[in-house]
TIFI-529539 format. One record per residue (C-alpha): residue number from 1; residue in one letter; x, y, z. Coordinates in steps of 0.25 Angstrom, whole numbers, always signed. Example, Ala and Ser with C-alpha at 12.3 -4.5 7.8 and 13.67 -1.06 7.14 Angstrom:
BEGIN
1 / A / +49 / -18 / +31
2 / S / +55 / -4 / +29
//
This chain:
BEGIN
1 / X / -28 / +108 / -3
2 / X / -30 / +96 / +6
3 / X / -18 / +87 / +9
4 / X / -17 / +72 / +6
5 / X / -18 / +70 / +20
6 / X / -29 / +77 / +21
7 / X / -37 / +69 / +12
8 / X / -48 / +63 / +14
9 / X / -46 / +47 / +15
10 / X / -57 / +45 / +3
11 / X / -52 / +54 / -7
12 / X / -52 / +50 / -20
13 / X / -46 / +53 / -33
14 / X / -56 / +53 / -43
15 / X / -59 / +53 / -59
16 / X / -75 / +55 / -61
17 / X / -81 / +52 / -76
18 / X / -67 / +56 / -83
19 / X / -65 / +55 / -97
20 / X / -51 / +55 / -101
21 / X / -45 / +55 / -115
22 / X / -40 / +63 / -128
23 / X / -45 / +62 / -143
24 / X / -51 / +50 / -144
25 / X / -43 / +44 / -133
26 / X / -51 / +41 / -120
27 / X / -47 / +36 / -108
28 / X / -60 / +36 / -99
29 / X / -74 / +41 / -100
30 / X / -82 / +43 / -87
31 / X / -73 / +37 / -78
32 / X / -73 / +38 / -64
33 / X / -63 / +33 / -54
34 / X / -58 / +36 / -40
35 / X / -45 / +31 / -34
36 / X / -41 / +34 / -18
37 / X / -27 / +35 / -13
38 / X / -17 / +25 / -16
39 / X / -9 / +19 / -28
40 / X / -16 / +19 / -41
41 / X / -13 / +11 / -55
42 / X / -20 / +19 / -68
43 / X / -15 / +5 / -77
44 / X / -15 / +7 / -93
45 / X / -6 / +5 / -105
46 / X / -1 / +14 / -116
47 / X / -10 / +24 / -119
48 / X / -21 / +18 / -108
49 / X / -23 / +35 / -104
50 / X / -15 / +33 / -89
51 / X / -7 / +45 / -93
52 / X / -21 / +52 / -95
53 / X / -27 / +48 / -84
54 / X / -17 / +53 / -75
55 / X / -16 / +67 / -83
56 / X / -31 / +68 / -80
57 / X / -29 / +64 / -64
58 / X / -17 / +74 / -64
59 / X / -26 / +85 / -71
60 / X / -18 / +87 / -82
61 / X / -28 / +80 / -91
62 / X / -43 / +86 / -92
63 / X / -53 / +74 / -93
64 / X / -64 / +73 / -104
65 / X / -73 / +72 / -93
66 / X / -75 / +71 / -77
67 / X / -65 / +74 / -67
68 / X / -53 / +68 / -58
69 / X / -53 / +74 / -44
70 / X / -51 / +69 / -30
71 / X / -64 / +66 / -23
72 / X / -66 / +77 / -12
73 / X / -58 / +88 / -21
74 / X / -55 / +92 / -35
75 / X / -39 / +87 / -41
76 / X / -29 / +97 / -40
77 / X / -16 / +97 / -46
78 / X / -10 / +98 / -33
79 / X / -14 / +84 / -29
80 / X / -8 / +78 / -42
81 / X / +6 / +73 / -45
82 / X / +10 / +70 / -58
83 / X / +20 / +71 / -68
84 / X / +15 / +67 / -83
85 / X / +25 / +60 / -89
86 / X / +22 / +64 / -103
87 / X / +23 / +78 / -98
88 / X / +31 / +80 / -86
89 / X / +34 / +92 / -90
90 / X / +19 / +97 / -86
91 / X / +22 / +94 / -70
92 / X / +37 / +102 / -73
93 / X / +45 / +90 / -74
94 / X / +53 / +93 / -84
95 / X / +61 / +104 / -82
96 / X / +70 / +107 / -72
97 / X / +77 / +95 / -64
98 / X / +65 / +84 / -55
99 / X / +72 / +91 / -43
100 / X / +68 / +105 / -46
101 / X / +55 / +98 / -51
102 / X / +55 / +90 / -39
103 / X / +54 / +102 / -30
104 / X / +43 / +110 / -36
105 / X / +34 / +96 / -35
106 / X / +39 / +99 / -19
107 / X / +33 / +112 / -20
108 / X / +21 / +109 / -27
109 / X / +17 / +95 / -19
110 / X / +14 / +98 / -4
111 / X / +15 / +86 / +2
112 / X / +30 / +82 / -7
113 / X / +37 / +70 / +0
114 / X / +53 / +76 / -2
115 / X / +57 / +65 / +4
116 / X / +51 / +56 / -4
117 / X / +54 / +61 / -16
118 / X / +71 / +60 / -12
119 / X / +66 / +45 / -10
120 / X / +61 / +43 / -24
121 / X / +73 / +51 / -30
122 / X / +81 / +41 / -23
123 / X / +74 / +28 / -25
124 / X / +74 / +31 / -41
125 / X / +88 / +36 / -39
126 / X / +84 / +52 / -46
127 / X / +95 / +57 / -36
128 / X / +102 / +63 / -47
129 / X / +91 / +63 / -58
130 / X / +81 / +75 / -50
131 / X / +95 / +88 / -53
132 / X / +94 / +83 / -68
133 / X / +86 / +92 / -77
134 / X / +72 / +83 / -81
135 / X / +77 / +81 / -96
136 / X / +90 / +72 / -92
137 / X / +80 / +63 / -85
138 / X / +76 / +50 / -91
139 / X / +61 / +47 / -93
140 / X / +62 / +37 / -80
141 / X / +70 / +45 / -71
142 / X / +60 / +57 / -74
143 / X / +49 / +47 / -71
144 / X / +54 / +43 / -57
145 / X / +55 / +58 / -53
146 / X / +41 / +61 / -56
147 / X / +36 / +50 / -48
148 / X / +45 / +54 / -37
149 / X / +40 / +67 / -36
150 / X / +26 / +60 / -37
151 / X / +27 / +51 / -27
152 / X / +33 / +62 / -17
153 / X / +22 / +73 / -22
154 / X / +11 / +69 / -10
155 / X / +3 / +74 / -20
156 / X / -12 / +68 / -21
157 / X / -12 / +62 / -33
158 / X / +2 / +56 / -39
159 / X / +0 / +52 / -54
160 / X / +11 / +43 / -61
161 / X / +11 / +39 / -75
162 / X / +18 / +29 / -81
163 / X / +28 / +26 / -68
164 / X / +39 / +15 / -74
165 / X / +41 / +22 / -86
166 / X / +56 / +23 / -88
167 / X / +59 / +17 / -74
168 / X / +68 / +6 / -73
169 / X / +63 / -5 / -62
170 / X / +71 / +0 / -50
171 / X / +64 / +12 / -52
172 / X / +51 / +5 / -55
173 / X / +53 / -3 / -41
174 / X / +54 / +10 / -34
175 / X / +43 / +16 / -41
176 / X / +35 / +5 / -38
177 / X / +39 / +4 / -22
178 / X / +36 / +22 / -22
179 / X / +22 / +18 / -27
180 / X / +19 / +6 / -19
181 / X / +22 / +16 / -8
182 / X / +12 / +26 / -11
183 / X / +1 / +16 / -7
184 / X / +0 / +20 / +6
185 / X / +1 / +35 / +4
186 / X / -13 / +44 / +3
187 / X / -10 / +48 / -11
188 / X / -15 / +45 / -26
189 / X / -4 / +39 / -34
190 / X / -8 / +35 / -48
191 / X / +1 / +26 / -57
192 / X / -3 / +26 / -72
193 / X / +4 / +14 / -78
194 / X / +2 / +1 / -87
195 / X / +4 / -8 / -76
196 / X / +3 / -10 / -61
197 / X / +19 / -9 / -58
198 / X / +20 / -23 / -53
199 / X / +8 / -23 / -43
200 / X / +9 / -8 / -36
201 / X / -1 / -9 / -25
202 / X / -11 / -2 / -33
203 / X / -21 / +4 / -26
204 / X / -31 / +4 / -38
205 / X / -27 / +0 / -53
206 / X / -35 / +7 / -63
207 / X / -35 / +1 / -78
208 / X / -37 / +11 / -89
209 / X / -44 / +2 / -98
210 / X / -54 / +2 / -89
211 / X / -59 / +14 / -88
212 / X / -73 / +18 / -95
213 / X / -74 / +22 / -109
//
């Protein structure tokens, strides 16, 4: 599998004439969209379907129609990080303590940055949250280790849902100053949430309201 570094400079991250939705529920019909490296906003409210859209970039959710790949090569799981929220118990987070979760996501990321990773238990102060087990956790200090070991994973695609939830706002500052950071990095970082976290450098903001029905 090629490496990040390897990549070529005009890859893209791609959806092409996606349909998304449940029941009568519907997200998107026919919609196409490409995004290259960088940091990227998917902005929506309540029940706007970020949480869906990012399930169908992860794989996790089959569209109704068209595909979601990278532009040279088909998606695969090992270019994607992502922890559902609404089911962390799909990527194993759940069981166990997040250190001995923590070192399988080692394991199974090549390019896993250790150090960074002590940096962001540090700078959200987990230093004795990662030996508990995962059910002593509090909703925000579960939330702060999945997107440490997102934003240490090297992997292709990082998806985040819903980042602040739970976070009090010297985490939120942090979080803020780990994403602004990843600017400059070759990867796909994609933030699903309702507003733009007091002016991120955005590399692109993508409404949900406006995708075609």
């Amino acid at each position: 599998m090629p490496s990040l570094l390897d990549s070529p400079s005009s890859r893209q991250l791609q959806v092409q004439g996606l349909q998304l939705g449940h029941g009568a529920w519907q997200l998107c019909r026919d919609w196409s969209h490409a995004w290259t490296p960088g940091l990227h906003l998917l902005c929506g409210g309540d029940g706007a379907g970020k949480s869906s859209l990012l399930r169908a970039l992860a794989g996790a959710q089959p569209p109704r129609a068209g595909t979601v790949g990278w532009s040279d090569r088909a998606l695969m799981p090992g270019d994607v990080f992502w922890v559902d929220p609404r089911f962390p118990q799909q990527q194993g987070a759940t069981t166990g303590t997040p250190l001995q979760w923590a070192v399988q996501q080692a394991r199974a990321c090549p390019r896993w940055d250790a150090a960074q990773w002590q940096v962001h238990i540090a700078q959200w102060q987990l230093q004795a949250d990662v030996a508990k087990p995962w059910h002593a956790l509090s909703t925000g200090t579960a939330r702060k280790l999945w997107m440490a070991a997102a934003l240490s994973s090297g992997a292709d695609l990082v998806l985040i849902d819903e980042p602040v939830a739970g976070l009090d706002r010297p985490s939120i500052a942090y979080l803020r100053q780990a994403l602004a950071q990843r600017v400059q990095g070759a990867q796909w970082v994609l933030v699903a949430h309702f507003d733009d976290l007091q002016g991120l450098p955005w590399d692109s903001v993508l409404d949900l309201e406006d995708l075609p029905q």
